[in-house]
N, C-alpha and C positions, 0 to 999 in steps of 0.2 A: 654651724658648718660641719660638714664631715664628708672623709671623702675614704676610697677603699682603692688599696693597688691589691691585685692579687697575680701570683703566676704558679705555673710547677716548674719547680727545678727540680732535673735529672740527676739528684743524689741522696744518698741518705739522711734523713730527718734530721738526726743528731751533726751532720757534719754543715748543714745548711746553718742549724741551731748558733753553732761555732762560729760560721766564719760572720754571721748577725752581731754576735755579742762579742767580739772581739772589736769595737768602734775605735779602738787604736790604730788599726792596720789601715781602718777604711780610706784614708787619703790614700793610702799606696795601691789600692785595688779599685778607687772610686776616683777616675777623673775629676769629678764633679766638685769632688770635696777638698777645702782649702785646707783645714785642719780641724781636728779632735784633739782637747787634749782633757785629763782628766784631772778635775780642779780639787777633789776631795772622796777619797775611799772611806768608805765605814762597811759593818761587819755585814747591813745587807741594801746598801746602795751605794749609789756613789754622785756625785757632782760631774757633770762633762757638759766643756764647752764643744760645739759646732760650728764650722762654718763651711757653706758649699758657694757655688754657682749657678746661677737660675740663668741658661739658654737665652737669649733675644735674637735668632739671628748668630751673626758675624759678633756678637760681644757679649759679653755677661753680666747678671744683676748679683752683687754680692750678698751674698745672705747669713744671720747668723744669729744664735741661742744658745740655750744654757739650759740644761736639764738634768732632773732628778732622775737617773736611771736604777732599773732594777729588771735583775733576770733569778728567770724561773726556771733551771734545768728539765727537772721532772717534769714538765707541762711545757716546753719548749715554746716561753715567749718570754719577751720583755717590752716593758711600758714601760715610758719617758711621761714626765711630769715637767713640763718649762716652765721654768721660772723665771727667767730675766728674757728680753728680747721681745721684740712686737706681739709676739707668739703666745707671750707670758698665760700662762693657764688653760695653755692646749695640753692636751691627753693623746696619746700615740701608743698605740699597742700593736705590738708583732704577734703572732701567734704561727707556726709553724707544725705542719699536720699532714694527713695522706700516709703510704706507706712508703717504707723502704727502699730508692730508685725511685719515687715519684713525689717528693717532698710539694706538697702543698703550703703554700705562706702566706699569708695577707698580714696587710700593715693598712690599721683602720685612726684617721686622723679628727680628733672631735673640738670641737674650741666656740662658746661664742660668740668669737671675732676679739678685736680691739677697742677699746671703751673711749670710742670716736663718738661723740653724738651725731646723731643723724645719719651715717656713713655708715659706722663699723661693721652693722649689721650686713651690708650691699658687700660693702668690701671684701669681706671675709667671703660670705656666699658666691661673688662673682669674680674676684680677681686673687685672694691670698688662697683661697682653698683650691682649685680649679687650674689655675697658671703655675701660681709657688710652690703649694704644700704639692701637688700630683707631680708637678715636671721633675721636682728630683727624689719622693717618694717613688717615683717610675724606675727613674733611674739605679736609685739607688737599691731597689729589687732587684733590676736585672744585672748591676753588677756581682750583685751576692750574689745569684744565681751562675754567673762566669766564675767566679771563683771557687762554688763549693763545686760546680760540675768536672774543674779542672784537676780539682784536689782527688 
């Protein structure tokens, strides 16, 4: 499975960069999201729990993970490693690009699937990658996107 959000957001590459890799703040700036928090810092990653909302309508699917994060200032991205959660040994890379005033970002999500026999394979391609991972990969773009545009 892998799936790709891309947008530009209308501000500077580095301030885009920012408000990405600040995954603390995102509950306060990401409707979507239940809570972040971060379960272990080391000198160049860290452990962070996740957990958002997945849209249905009138009501929402609770969703949630655990991942190995790491950012790359000079190169402006950062890649998640999940470890615990349905998800466990998806790969997620940010990468943040374009010039100055026209911040280009994609967030590319790979995995896969879950070690469902028979299924995992369907599921992933047709319901976790496509419904789950995009709906609040979506989101979660164009929130970052409202907040660095605002900054």
């Amino acid at each position: 499975m892998r799936t790709v959000d891309r947008r530009v957001i209308a501000a500077a590459r580095d301030r885009v960069f920012a408000v990405a890799a600040d995954v603390e703040r995102w509950p306060a700036i990401l409707p979507h999201y239940r809570w972040v928090r971060i379960l272990q810092r080391h000198a160049d990653y860290q452990i962070v729990e996740m957990a958002a909302w997945r849209p249905f309508g009138p009501v929402g699917y609770p969703t949630w993970w655990v991942s190995e994060m790491r950012t790359d200032p000079a190169r402006r991205s950062i890649t998640y490693r999940h470890v615990r959660g349905i998800t466990r040994g998806m790969d997620v890379a940010w990468h943040v690009d374009g010039e100055d005033g026209a911040a280009e970002v994609s967030i590319v999500h790979a995995w896969d699937g879950p070690g469902w026999p028979l299924i995992g394979t369907i599921a992933a391609n047709w319901v976790i990658g496509p419904i789950f991972i995009h709906g609040i990969a979506s989101r979660t773009l164009a929130g970052v996107g409202r907040e660095a545009e605002r900054q």
